[in-house]
C-alpha positions in Angstrom: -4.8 -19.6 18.4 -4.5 -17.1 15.6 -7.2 -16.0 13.6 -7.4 -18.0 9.9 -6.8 -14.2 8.1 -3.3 -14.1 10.1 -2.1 -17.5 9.1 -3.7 -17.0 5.4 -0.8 -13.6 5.3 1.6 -16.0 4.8 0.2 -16.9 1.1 1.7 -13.5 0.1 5.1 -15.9 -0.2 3.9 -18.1 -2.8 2.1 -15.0 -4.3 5.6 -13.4 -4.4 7.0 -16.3 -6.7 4.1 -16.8 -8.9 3.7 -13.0 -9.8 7.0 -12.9 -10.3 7.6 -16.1 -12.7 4.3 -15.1 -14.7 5.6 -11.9 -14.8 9.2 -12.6 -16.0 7.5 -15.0 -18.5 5.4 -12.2 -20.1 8.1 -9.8 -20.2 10.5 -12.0 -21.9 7.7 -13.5 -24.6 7.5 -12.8 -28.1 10.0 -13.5 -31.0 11.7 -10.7 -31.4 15.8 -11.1 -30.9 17.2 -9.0 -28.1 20.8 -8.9 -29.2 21.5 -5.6 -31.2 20.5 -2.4 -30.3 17.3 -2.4 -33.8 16.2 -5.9 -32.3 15.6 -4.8 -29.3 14.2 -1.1 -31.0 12.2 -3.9 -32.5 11.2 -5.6 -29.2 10.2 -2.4 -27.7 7.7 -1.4 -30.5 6.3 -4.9 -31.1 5.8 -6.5 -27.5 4.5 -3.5 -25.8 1.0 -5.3 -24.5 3.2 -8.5 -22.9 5.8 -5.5 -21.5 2.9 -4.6 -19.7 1.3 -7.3 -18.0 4.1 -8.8 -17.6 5.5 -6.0 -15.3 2.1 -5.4 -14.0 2.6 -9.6 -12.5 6.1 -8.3 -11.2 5.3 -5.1 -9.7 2.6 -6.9 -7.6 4.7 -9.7 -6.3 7.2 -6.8 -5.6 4.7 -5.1 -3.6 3.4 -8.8 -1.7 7.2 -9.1 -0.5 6.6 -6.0 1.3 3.5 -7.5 3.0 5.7 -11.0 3.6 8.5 -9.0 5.1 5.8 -7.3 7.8 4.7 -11.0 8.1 8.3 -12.1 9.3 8.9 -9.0 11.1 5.8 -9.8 13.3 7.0 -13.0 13.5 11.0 -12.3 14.6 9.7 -9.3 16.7 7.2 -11.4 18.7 10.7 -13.2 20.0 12.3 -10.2 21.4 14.8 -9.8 18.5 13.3 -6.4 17.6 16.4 -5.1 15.6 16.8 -8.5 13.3 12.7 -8.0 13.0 13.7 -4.2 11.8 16.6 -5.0 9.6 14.4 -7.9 7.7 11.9 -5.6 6.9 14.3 -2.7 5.9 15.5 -5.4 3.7 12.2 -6.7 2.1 11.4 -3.2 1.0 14.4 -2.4 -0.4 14.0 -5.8 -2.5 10.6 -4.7 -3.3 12.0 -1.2 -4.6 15.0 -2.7 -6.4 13.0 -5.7 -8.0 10.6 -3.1 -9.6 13.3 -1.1 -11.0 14.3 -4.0 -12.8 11.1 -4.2 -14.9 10.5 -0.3 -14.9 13.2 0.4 -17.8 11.2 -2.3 -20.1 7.8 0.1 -19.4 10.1 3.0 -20.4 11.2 1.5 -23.6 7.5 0.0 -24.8 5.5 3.7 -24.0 8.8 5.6 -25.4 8.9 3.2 -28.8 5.1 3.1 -29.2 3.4 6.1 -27.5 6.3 8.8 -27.1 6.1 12.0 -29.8 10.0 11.8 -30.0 10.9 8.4 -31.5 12.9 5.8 -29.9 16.3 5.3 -31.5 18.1 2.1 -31.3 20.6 2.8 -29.2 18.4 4.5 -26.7 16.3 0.9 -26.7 19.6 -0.9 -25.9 20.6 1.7 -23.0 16.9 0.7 -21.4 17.3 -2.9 -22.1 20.8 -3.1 -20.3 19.7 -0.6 -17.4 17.9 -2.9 -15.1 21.4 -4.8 -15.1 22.9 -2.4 -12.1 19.7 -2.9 -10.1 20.0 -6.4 -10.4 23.6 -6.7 -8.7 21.6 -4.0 -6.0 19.1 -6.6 -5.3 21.7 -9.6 -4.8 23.4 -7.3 -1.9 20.2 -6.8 0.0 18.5 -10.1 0.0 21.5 -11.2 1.2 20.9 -8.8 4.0 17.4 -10.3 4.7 18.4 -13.7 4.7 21.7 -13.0 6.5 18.9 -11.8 9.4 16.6 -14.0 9.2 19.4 -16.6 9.6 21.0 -15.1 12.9 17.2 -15.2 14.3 16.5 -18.2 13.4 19.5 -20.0 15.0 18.8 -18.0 18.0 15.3 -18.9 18.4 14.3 -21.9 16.6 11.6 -19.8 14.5 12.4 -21.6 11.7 15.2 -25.1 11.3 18.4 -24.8 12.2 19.2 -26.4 8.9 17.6 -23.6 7.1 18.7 -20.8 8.6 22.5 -22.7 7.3 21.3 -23.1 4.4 20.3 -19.2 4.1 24.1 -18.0 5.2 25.2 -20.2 2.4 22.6 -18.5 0.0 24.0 -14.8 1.1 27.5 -15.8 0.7 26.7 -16.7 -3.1 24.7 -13.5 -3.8 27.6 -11.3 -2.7 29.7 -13.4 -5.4 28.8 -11.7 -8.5 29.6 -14.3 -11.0 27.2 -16.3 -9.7 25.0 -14.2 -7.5 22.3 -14.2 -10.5 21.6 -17.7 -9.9 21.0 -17.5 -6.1 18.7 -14.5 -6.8 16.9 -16.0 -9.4 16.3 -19.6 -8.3 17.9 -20.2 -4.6 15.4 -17.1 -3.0 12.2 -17.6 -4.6 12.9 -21.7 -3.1 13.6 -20.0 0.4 10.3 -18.5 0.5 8.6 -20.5 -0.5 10.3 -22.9 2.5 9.6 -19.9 4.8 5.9 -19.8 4.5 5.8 -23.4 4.5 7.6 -24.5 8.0 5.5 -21.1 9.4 2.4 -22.6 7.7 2.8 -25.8 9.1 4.0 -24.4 12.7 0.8 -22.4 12.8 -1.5 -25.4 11.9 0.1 -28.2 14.1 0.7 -25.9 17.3 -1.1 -22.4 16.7 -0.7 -21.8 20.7 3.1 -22.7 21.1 5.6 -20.1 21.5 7.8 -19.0 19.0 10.9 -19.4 21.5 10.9 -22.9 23.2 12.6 -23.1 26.4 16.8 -23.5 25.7 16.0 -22.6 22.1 17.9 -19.1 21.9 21.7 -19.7 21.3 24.2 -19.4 24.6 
């Protein structure tokens, strides 16, 4: 059986999603308009505590997906799939890196409009405000590469349903799609991890000794 602390890891997944909503939340609070370049000068100068602690929230569940990922490379590795383990850890740190950059312009444009000596113009607020954009189409292309992965090791081993695993080509597929990658990214992942920790919560509490690999469970 595997000790309580080992299992408990996988509540970095639903820490993930709930640092992230509560941060997104804060960040995007307040009543300033964000649609001309003073509006946003405005938004910059007027929201700068909620800037913070919102991207405070989202740096940390950027930096629990890194802990996740080592939870599912343990758990892929412990299969014998040691490069799929490799790749969906490469993956969840480069999500954690790109997510934050996402946020991080935001922290630029509150200190630069409220603490900076050289005063923040209103086209250099709208230049911040639109730079997480790029970073955001960066972060489609590589959680499509963890789930991508995790999919081709879970239909070889049974790790996690067959159904899911689908279900997470299907997800990739639309990420890569940029028209309509935002909505996998923002809604679609956040829903798969939260499935992930609960079918590997559920497989550690029901049958803690069973292997990860059944017998006949990896793909011929």
């Amino acid at each position: 059986m595997k000790p309580r602390w080992e299992r408990s890891e996988l509540l970095t997944g639903p820490l993930v999603v709930l640092a992230w909503l509560i941060g997104v939340f804060a960040v995007e609070s307040g009543d300033e308009g964000r649609e001309t370049p003073a509006e946003l000068l405005a938004y910059f100068e007027n929201d700068e505590v909620s800037i913070y602690i919102g991207a405070v929230c989202f740096f940390a569940g950027s930096a629990a997906l890194i802990w996740f990922g080592g939870v599912l490379r343990t758990t892929i590795a412990a299969t014998g799939l040691d490069r799929l383990a490799s790749i969906v850890f490469g993956a969840a740190v480069a999500i954690s890196v790109l997510s934050m950059s996402l946020v991080a312009p935001n922290v630029s444009g509150a200190f630069a409009a409220n603490e900076s000596d050289s005063p923040l113009t209103p086209e250099a607020a709208q230049a911040l405000w639109i730079a997480g954009d790029g970073f955001f189409v960066a972060t489609e292309f590589a959680v499509a590469l963890l789930l991508v992965a995790a999919a081709i090791a879970a239909l070889t081993t049974r790790f996690l349903p067959a159904w899911l695993a689908w279900l997470s080509l299907l997800i990739a597929v639309v990420l890569v799609i940029p028209p309509i990658g935002w909505a996998a990214l923002i809604f679609a992942f956040p829903i798969w991890i939260l499935l992930v920790t609960y079918f590997l919560w559920r497989r550690a509490e029901t049958a803690p000794d069973r292997p990860l690999v059944e017998p006949g469970a990896q793909a011929r």
